[in-house]
Each structure stands twice: as C-alpha cells, then as structure tokens.
C-alpha positions as CSV (number, residue, x, y, z in Angstrom):
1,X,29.5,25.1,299.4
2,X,32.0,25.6,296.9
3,X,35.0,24.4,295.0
4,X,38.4,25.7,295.2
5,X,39.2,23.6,291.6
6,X,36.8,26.2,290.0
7,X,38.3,27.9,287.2
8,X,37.8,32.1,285.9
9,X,37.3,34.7,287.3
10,X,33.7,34.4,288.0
11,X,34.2,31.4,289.5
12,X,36.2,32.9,291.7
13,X,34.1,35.2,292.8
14,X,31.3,32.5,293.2
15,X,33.6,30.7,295.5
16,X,34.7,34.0,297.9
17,X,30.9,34.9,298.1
18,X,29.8,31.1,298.8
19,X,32.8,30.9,301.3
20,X,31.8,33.6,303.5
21,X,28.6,31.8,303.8
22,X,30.1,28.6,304.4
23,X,32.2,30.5,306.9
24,X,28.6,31.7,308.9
25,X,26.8,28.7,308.6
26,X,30.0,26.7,310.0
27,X,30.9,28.9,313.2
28,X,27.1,29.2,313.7
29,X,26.5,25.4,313.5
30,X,29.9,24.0,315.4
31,X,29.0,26.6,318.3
32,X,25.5,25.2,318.6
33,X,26.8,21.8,317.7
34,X,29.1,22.6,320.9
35,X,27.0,23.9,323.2
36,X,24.3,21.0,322.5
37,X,27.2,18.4,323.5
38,X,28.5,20.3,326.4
39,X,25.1,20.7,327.6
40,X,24.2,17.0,327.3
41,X,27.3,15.9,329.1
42,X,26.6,18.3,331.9
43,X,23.3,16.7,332.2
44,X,24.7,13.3,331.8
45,X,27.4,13.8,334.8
46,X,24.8,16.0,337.1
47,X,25.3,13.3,340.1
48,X,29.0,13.1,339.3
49,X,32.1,15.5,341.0
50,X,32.6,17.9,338.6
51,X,36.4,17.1,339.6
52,X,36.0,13.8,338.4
53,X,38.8,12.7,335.5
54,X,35.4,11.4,333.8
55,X,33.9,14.7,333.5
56,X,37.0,16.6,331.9
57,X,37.7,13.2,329.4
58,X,33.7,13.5,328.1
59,X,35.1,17.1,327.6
60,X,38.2,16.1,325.6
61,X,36.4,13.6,323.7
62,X,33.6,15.6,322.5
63,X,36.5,18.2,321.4
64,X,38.5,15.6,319.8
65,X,34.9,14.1,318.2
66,X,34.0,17.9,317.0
67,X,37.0,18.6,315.4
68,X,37.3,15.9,313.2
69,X,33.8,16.1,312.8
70,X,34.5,19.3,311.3
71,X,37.6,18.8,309.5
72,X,35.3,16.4,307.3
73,X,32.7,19.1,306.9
74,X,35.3,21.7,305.7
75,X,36.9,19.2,303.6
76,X,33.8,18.2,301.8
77,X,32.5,21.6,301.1
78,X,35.8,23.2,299.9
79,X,38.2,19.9,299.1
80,X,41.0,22.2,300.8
81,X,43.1,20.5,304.0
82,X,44.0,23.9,304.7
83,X,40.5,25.1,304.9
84,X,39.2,21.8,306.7
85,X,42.4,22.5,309.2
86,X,40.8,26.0,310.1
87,X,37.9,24.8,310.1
88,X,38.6,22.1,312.7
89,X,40.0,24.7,314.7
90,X,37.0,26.7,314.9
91,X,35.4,23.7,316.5
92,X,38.1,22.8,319.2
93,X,38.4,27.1,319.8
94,X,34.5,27.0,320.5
95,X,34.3,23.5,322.9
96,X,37.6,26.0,324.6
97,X,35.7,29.1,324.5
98,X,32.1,27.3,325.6
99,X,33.8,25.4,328.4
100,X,36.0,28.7,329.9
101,X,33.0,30.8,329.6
102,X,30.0,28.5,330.6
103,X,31.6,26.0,332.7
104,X,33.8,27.9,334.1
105,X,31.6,30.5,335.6
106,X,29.3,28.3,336.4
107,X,30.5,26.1,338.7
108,X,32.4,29.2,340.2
109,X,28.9,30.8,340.6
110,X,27.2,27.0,342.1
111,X,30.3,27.4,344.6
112,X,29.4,30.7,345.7
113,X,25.9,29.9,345.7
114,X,26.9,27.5,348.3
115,X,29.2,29.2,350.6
116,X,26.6,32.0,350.8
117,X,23.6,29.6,351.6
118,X,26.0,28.2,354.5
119,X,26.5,31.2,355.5
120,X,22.9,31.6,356.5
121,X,22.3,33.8,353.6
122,X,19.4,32.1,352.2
123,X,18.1,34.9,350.2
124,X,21.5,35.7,348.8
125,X,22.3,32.0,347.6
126,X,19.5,31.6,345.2
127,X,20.3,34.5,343.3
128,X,23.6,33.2,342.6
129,X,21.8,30.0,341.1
130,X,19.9,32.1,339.2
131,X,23.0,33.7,337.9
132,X,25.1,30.7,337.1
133,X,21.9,29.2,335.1
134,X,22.1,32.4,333.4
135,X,25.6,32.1,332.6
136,X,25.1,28.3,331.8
137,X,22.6,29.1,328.8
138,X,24.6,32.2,328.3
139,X,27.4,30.4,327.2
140,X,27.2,29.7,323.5
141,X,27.1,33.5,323.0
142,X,30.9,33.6,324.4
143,X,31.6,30.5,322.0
144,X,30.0,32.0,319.0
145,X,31.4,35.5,319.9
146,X,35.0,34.3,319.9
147,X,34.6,31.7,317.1
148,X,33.4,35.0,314.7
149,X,36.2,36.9,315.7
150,X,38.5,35.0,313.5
151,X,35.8,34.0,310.8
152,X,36.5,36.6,308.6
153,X,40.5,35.9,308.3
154,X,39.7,32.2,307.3
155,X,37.2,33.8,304.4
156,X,40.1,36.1,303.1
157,X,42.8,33.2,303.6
158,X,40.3,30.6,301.3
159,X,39.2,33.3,299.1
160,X,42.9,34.1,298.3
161,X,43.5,30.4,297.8
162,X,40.4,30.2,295.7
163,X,41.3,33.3,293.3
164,X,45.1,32.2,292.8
165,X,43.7,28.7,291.7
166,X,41.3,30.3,289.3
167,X,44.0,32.9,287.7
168,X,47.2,29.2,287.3
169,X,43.4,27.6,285.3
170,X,42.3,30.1,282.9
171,X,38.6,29.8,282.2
172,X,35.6,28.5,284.0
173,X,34.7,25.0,282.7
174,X,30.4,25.1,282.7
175,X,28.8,22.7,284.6
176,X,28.3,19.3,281.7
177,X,24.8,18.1,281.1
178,X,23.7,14.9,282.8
179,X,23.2,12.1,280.7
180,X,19.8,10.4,281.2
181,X,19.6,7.3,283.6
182,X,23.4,8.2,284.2
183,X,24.5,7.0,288.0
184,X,24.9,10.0,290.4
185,X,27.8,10.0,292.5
186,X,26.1,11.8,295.3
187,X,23.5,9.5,295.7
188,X,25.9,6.7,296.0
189,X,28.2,8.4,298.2
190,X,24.5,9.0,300.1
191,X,23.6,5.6,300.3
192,X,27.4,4.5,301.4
193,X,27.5,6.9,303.9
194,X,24.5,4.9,305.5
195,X,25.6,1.7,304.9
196,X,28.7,2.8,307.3
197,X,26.3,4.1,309.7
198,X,24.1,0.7,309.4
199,X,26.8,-1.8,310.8
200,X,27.2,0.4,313.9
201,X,23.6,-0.4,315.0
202,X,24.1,-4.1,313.9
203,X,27.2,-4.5,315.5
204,X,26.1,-3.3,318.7
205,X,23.1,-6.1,318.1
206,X,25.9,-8.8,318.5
207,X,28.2,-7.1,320.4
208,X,26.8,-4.8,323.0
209,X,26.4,-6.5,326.7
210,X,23.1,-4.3,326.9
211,X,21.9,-5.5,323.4
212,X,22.4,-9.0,324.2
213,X,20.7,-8.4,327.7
214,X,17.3,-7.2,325.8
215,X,17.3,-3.8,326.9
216,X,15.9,-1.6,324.2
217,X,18.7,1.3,323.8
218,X,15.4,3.8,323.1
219,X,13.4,3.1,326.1
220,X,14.4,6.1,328.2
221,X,14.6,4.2,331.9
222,X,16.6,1.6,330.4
223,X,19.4,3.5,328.5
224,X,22.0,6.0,328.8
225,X,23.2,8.7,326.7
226,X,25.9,7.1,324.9
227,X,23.8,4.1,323.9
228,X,20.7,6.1,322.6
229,X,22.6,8.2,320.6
230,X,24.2,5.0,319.1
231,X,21.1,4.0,318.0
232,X,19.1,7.3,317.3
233,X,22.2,8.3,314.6
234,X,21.1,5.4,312.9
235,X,17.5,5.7,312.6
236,X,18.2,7.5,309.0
237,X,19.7,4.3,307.7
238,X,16.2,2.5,306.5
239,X,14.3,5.2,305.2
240,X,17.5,6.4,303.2
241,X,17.5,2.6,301.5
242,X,13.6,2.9,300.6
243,X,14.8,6.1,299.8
244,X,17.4,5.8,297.5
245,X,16.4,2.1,296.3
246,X,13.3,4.2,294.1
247,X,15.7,6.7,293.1
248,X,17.6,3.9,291.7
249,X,14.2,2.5,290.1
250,X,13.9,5.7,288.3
251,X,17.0,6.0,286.9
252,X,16.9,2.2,285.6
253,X,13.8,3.5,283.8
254,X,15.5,6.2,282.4
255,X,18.6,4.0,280.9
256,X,16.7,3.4,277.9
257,X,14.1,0.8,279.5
258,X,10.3,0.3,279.0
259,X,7.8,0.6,282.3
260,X,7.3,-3.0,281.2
261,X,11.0,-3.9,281.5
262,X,11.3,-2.1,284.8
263,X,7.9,-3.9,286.1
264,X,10.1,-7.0,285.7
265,X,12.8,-6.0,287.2
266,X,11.2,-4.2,290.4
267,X,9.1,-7.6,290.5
268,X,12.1,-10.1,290.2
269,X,14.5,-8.0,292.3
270,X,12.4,-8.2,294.8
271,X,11.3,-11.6,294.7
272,X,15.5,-12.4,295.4
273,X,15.5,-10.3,298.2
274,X,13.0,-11.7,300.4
275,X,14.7,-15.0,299.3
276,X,17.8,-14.0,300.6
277,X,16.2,-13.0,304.0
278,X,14.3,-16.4,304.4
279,X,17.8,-18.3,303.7
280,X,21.2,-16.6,303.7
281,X,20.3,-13.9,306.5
282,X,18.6,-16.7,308.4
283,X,21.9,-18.0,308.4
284,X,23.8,-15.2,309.1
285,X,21.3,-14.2,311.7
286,X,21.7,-17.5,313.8
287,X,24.9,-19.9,312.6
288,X,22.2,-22.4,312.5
289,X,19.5,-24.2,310.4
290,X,17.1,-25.2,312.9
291,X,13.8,-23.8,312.3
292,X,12.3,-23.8,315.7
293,X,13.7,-19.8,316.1
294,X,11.9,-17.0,315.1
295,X,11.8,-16.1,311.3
296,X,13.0,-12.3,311.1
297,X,11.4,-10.3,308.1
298,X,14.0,-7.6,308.4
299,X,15.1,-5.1,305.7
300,X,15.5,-7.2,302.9
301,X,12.1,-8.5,303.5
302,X,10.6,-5.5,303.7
303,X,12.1,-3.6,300.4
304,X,11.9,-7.1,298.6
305,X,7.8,-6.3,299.3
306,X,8.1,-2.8,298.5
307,X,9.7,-3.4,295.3
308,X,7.1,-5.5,293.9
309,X,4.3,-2.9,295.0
310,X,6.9,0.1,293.4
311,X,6.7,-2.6,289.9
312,X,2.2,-2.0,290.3
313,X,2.7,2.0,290.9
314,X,5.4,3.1,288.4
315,X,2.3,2.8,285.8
316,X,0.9,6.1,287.6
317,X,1.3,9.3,286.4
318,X,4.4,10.8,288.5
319,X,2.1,13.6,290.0
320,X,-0.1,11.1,290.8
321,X,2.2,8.6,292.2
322,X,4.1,11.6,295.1
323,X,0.7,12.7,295.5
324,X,0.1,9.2,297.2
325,X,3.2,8.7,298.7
326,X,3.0,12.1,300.2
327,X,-0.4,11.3,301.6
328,X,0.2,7.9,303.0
329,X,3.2,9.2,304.6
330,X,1.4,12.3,306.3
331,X,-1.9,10.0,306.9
332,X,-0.9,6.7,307.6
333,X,-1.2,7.1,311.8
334,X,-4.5,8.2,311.1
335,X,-6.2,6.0,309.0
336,X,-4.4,3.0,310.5
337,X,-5.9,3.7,314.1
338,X,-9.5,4.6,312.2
339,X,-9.9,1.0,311.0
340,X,-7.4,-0.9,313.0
341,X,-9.1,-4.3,314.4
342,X,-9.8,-5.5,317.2
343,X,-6.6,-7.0,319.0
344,X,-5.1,-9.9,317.6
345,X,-4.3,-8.1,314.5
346,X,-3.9,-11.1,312.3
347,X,-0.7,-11.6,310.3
348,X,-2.2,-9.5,306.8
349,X,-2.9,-6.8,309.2
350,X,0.7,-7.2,310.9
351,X,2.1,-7.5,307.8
352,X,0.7,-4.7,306.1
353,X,0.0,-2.0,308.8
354,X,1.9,-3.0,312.1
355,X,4.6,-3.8,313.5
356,X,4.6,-7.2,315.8
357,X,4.3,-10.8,315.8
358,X,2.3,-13.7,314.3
359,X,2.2,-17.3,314.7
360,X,3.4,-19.4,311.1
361,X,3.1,-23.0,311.8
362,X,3.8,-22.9,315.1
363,X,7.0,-20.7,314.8
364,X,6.9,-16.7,315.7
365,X,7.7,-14.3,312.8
366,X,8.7,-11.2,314.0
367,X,7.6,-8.1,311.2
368,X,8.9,-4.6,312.3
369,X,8.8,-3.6,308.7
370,X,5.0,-3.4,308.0
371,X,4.6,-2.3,304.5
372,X,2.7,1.0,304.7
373,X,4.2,3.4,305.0
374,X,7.4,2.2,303.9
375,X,6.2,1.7,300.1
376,X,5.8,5.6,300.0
377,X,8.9,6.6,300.8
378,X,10.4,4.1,297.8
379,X,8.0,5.6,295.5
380,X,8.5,8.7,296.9
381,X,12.3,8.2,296.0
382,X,11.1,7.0,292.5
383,X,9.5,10.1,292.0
384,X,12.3,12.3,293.5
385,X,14.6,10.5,290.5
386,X,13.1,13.5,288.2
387,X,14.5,16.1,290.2
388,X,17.7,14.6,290.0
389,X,17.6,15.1,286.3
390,X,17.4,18.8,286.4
391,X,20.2,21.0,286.3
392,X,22.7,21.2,288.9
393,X,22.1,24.9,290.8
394,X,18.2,24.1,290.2
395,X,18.3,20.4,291.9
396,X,20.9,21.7,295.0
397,X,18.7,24.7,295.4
398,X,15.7,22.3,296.1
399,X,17.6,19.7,298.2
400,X,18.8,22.7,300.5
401,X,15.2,23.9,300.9
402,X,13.4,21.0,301.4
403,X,15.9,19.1,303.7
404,X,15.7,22.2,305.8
405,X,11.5,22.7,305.9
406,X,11.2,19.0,306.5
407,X,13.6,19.1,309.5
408,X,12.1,22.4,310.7
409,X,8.5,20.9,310.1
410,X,9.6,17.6,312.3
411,X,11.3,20.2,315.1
412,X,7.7,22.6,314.8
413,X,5.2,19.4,315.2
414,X,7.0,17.8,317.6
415,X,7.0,20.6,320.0
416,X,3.3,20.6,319.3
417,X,2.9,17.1,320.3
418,X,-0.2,17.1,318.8
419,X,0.0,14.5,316.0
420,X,3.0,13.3,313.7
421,X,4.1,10.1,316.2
422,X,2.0,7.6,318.4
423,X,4.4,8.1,321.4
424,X,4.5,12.0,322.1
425,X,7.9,13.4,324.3
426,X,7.5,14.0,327.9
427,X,9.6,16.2,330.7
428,X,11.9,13.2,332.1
429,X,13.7,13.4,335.8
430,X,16.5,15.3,333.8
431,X,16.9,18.0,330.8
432,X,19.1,15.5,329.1
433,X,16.5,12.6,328.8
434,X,13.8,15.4,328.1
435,X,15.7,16.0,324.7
436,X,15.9,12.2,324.2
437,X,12.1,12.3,324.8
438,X,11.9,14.6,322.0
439,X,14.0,12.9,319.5
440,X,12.3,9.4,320.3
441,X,10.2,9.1,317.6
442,X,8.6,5.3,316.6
443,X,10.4,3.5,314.2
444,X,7.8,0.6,313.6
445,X,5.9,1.7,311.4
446,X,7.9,4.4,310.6
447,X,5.9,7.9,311.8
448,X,5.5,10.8,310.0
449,X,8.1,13.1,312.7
450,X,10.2,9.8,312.1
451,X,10.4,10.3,308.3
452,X,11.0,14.3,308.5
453,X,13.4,13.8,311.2
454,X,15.3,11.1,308.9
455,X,14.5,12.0,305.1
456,X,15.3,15.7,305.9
457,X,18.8,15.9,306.9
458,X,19.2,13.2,304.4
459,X,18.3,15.8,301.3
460,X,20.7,18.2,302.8
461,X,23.3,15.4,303.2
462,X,22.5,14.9,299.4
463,X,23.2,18.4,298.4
464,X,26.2,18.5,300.3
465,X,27.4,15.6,298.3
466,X,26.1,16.9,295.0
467,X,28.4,19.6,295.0
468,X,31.9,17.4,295.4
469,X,33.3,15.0,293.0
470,X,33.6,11.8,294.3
471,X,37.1,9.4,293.4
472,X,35.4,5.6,292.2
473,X,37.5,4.7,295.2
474,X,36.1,7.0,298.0
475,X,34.7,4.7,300.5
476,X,31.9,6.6,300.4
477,X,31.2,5.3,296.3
478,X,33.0,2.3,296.9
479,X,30.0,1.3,299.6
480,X,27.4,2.8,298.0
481,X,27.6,0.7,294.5
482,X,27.4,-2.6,296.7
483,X,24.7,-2.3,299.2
484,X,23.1,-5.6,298.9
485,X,26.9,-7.0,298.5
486,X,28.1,-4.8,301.6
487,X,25.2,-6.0,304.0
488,X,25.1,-9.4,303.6
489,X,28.5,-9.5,304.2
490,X,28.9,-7.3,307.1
491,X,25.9,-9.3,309.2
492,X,28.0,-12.2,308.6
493,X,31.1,-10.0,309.7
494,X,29.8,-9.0,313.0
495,X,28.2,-12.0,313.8
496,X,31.8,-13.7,313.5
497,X,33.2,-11.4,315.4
498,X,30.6,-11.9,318.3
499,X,31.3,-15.9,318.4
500,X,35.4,-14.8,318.0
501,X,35.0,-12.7,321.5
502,X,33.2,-15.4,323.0
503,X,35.8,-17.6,321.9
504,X,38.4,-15.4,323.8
505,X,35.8,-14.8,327.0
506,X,34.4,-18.2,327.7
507,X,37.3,-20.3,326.3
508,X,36.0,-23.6,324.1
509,X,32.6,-23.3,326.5
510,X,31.4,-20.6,323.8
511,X,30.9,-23.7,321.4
512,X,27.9,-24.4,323.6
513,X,25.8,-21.9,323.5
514,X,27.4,-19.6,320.0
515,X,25.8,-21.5,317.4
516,X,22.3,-20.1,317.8
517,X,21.0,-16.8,317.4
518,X,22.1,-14.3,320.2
519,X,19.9,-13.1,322.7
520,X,19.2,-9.7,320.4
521,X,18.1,-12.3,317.7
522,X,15.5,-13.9,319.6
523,X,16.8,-16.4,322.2
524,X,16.1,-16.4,325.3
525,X,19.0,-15.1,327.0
526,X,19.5,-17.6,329.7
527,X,20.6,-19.5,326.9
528,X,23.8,-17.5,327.3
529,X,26.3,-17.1,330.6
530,X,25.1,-14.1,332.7
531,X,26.6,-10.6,331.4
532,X,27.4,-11.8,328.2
533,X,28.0,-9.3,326.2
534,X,30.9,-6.4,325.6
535,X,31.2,-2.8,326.9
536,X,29.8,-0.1,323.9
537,X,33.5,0.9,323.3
538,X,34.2,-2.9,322.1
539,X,31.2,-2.6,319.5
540,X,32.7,0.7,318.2
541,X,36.2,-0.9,317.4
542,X,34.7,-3.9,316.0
543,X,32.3,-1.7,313.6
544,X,35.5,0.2,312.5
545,X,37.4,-2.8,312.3
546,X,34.7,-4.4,310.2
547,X,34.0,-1.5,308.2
548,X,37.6,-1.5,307.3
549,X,37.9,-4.7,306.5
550,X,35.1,-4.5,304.0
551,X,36.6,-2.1,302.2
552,X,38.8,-3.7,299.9
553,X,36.8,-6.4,299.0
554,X,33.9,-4.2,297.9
555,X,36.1,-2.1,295.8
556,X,37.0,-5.3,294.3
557,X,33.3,-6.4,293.6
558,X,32.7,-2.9,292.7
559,X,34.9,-3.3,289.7
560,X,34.0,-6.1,288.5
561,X,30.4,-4.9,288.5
562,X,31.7,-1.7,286.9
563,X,33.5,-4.0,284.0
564,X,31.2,-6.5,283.5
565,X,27.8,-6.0,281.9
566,X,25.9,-9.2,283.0
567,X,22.7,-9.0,283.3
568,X,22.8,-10.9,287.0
569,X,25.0,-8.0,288.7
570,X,22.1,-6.3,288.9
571,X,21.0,-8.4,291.4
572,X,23.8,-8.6,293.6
C-alpha cells in the first residue's frame, strides 16, 4: 500500500494516509480471513470430540498458517519487518480472540443446551442452541473488535517510521517513466508466484495416495477439505499463464518489433511448445517411450495452439481484439451448447470446444485444454499489455478496481446460479461442503465464474506487486523469467521423486511397475500395488523440497538469459 523508502515530506504523508488504510483493510481481512478458517474447521471436525488433540492442532495450524500468511502481506505492502511483525500479530490476536469468543461460548452454550434438554426441559434446550449459533456467527465481531483496538497504535508506530525515513532522505524521487516494451517486475513476480503454486497441484499428481487412486480432489463425495483446497488454490495457475503469456506478446511488440516479426514469433513459439509436449513432457509424464499410453495435450499444448491463433489476431485493432476476447469469454457456454453436436463430438469439436477424449490411431488423446475460450484470455492479456504502459497511480488504480468487480461479479453470479458455469453449487450434507459447492466452478473449458474467480484476484495480486520493487534474485523474479525452463524441470522433479519414494516403500519391486506413467497419468491403477500412494502432508514437503531445489538453478539460467542476447533464449 505503501513504501516506507519513500523520500519528502509528501511522501511521507502519502505513506501515513495509505497506512491507515492498509491498517483497515488488513484487520478487516485477517478477521474474516479467520473466521472463514475457524468456521471451515468447525465444520470439518463436526463428528469429531471437540476434546480431540486434532481439533485444537487444526486450531494451531491455521494460527501458525495465518500469521505467516500475514507477515508476507505486511511485508510486501510496507517492506518493513517491524510492520509485517505487527501485522502477524494482528492475525494470531484475531484466531485468539475468534476462538475465546466464538468457540468458547459456543460449546459452553451446546453443553448447556444439553444438560437442560436432559433435564426434561425441552423448550428450554433449543433456545440455548439458538443462542450458541448466535454466538457462533457472532464471533468475528469479538475478533474484529479486539483486532481494531490496537489498529490505530501500529498506524502511529509505521507512520513514525515512515516520516523519520523521509526527513534521514531529503526529497521525494518521482516515479521514472517506463520505457516501452521494458520487462515489468510485477508481472514476473505474478507469473513466479504461480509457477510455485503450479508444482503443488503437480506434485500431488505423483505423490498423493488419493491422486494416484483416481479420485478427483473436486468431486465433493470423494474429497475432504484439505485436498480440495489443495487443488482449488491452484485453479488460478492456467489462466494466469494465458494470462501473462499475451502480456508478454505485447510487450515483445513493443520492443521495437513489427506485427510481422511478432506473427513469427507467436507462430514459431508456439509450434516448439506443442513439440515439447508430444516429446519431452511425454517423457517426463511416463519414464517411458512406449506409445500405447494416452497422449496428454496438457498446458504446453494448449498455449502452443493459442499462440499461433494470438500470431492471426494481433492484426486487429486493440478495441477490436478485447472486444472479442471479452465476448468469447462471457459467451462461450452459450454458444457452445447452441450448436454443440450430437454425442461423439469428434476430435475438431474436442479440440476446439470441449474437453474429453478422442481416438488417434488407435491410442486415446486426452484434451482438457479445448482452445476456446482459452485463446481469449491470451489475447485478452495481449490487450491488457497497453494498460501496463500507463503511468503507475493510473495502471494500480485500474488493477485495484477491476480485480475487485471481477471477483465481486464471480461471488454476485454465482449466488444467482443462473448462468456463468455448467455445474451450478448445491446445499451439501454440511455448511463446509456447501462453500466448496460454491467455489467448484469447471475448469474444462474454463467457465466464465472460473475466469472471474481466477483472473480477478490475479489483477489485485498484480497491483500488489506493482507497488514493491523486486531484488533480480527474489524467488518470485527468479521463477517468473524461466517459466518454460522452471516447468519442464519441475515435472521431471516430482516425477523422480515419486519413483524415489517407491524405491524406499516397495524396495527394488518399484522397478516393476515405476517406469510407466502413474495411475494420475493414465494407467490403470491395478498396474500399481494397492494404496500406493503418500499421505497429502508427504506431497507438501516434497513440493517445498522441490521448489527449493529449483531455485538455484533457475537463478542460474536466469542470468545467463539476462547476459546473453541469443536469439534462441527466447524460446527457452
């Protein structure tokens, strides 16, 4: 929200204004951030003792998980520990508050409830259910009451910081003009921060005893909490690439090339990435050449295709060109079930408008990526490139505004449950799986609620990161300017890690049955020896591990990209 390294007088009082709005916006959003996770683990351990050591760890881990959740948050907007540590302690003072007031009272309430009911006072007992409901949803208020309290001392304390910095600097240095076709640090540090996210989901394909079993983590009578969430949190990463990948489009355009030139490029580019998915991600998909398994057009595939149609469209006018994208985005559910044929779709209809499977020479190939809508959003990220360009207040402003409209607009129509998504929410046996309901919105083809529910916190994301300066070797940058470098390696990563825990499980027997693709990948899973698979928590260490370990050899390969000019880097 602001920076404490602003310089003057003015800036300074920029940054104490800006603060105390940070300050609002942070207790309001950890309380409701709080009382959304207390909430969900209430309804996750409804059939559980609420003496249980379970129930009181969730509670622990959820505080631990806010806290440095919100450490980041402070950190980022203010690049002040000091803040970021106050901030953090606004989060673990509202889990406190919410589970003293709420919790507390609650089951208190529920117990007298029950000793009145046995009792034989029948009327009396439901009155103090009613009460302890009350109290339940009653509970955030107590959070966010005692969370302000102290709001206004953390304002003074970084508005103090802020002024002393600003009167030790002298004078406010003005925002510098972006040079045209100039990389934007925010954009990378977007596009890294999904790329982090993104080997979660895949590690969990390789790793996770319910992944490798074929249970889909989003079908709501298969899942639990936990595993849905790991999967819904990365639902932003895909439409973020498209995203970002015509963002990059434009600003190649802008670096002093022709349409022409970037024509080439888009069509070329894009030509090498469905390559790579039909050889090297075959390979890291299965650790095997056979060709009798199913051929996976995945994400390369798809933005390969979208490339070469972004290399036909950048010849529009720009008005033109969002005017599309925006239309096929909000229209493509409806014009796909007014002329969709007959079942079997054939593969050009698979290919271009659904999601499925075809039959190639007697081998399945498995499309999830269809390529409308997914074209728009690239050349909707192509056209967002020009907003980029404008000047730094102007472009933040907008991010802020439409990141929140697009996620209010995905929360408005989805309560509607009128159109937006083929697959509308539905009351489930518990409150918890009701709000996964709500947040299950289809994937393949991406739906217009799926797209607002993605792209908009994505924008505000991006205006988050617009405002900080970014180190080159911030994991964040250091990711971002090696996607295609990053995610070829990381597939490979986790899929070597899957055959190294087999290794250790099954003993030399793994040999047997590891070098094929894993159940996830499209084998049948009797292939494999009953259970196989790891807890969730083992996929989480192994993504960090990974992650980690990735780290230092994409700085490397950052630098030598940012040192060398060849022409072929740009491929890579």
């Amino acid at each position: 929200m602001f920076d404490l390294n602003d310089t003057g007088a003015v800036a300074a009082g920029r940054a104490a204004q800006a603060h105390k709005r940070f300050v609002m916006i942070t207790v309001a959003a950890l309380t409701g951030t709080s009382w959304l996770a207390m909430w969900l683990i209430f309804g996750a351990f409804d059939d559980m003792d609420l003496g249980s050591g379970s129930f009181y760890l969730s509670f622990a881990v959820v505080g631990v998980l806010l806290a440095a959740a919100w450490f980041a948050v402070g950190y980022s907007y203010t690049g002040s520990q000091l803040v970021a540590r106050r901030v953090a302690m606004h989060a673990a003072w509202a889990v406190g508050a919410w589970f003293l007031i709420a919790f507390g009272l609650l089951i208190l309430m529920l117990g007298v409830a029950g000793f009145v009911m046995s009792a034989g006072h029948f009327g009396l007992g439901p009155a103090f259910g009613v009460i302890a409901l009350l109290t339940f949803v009653a509970g955030p208020i107590g959070a966010f009451y005692l969370t302000f309290k102290s709001a206004g001392a953390i304002a003074t304390l970084c508005i103090s910081e802020a002024k002393s910095r600003a009167e030790d600097s002298g004078v406010s240095q003005p925002e510098q003009p972006r040079v045209p076709g100039a990389r934007l640090d925010s954009v990378d540090a977007l596009r890294g921060s999904v790329m982090i996210l993104m080997a979660l989901d895949h590690v969990r394909d390789f790793i996770h005893r319910n992944a490798l079993a074929g249970e889909q983590p989003t079908i709501l009578f298969m899942t639990t909490l936990p595993v849905f969430m790991t999967r819904w949190v990365t639902h932003v990463c895909a439409p973020v690439f498209m995203f970002t990948a015509g963002i990059g489009a434009y600003f190649y355009l802008r670096n002093g090339r022709t349409r022409a030139q970037l024509s080439q490029f888009l069509v070329t580019r894009g030509l090498w990435l469905i390559v790579l998915e039909l050889t090297v991600m075959r390979l890291a998909y299965n650790f095997n050449l056979g060709q009798s398994y199913p051929w996976l057009l995945l994400i390369l595939w798809i933005l390969g295709l979208c490339m070469m149609a972004l290399a036909a469209l950048v010849w529009l006018p720009m008005r033109v060109l969002a005017g599309i994208s925006v239309a096929t985005i909000v229209l493509h559910q409806l014009a796909a079930g007014a002329i969709s044929p007959e079942p079997p779709a054939g593969p050009s209809w698979t290919l271009l408008f659904q999601a499925g499977f075809f039959q190639a020479g007697g081998t399945f190939v498995a499309t999830p990526y269809p390529l409308v809508p997914w074209f728009a959003v690239m050349a909707l990220g192509f056209c967002f490139g020009e907003i980029l360009e404008w000047p730094g207040p102007e472009r933040r402003r907008l991010m802020w505004r439409l990141g929140i409209g697009m996620s209010g607009a995905f929360v408005v129509l989805r309560a509607l449950n009128v159109y937006g998504d083929p697959s509308p929410w539905e009351t489930q046996f518990n409150p918890v799986m009701t709000v996964l309901s709500f947040l299950n919105t289809s994937k393949y083809p991406p739906s217009l609620l799926f797209l607002l529910m993605t792209l908009g916190p994505a924008l505000l994301a991006l205006s988050v990161f617009d405002r900080r300066t970014f180190s080159r070797t911030n994991p964040l940058i250091v990711f971002g300017r090696v996607p295609l470098f990053y995610f070829v390696l990381h597939f490979v990563a986790a899929h070597l890690a899957s055959f190294a825990l087999a290794v250790l499980t099954y003993g030399t027997a793994a040999f047997s049955f590891m070098f094929q693709p894993v159940p996830s990948m499209g084998t049948d899973p009797a292939a494999f020896p009953q259970d196989f698979g790891w807890p969730l928590g083992v996929a989480y260490a192994v993504w960090i591990a990974i992650v980690v370990a990735l780290y230092p050899l994409c700085r490397w390969f950052a630098g030598v990209k940012e040192r060398t000019p060849a022409w072929w880097l740009s491929y890579v």
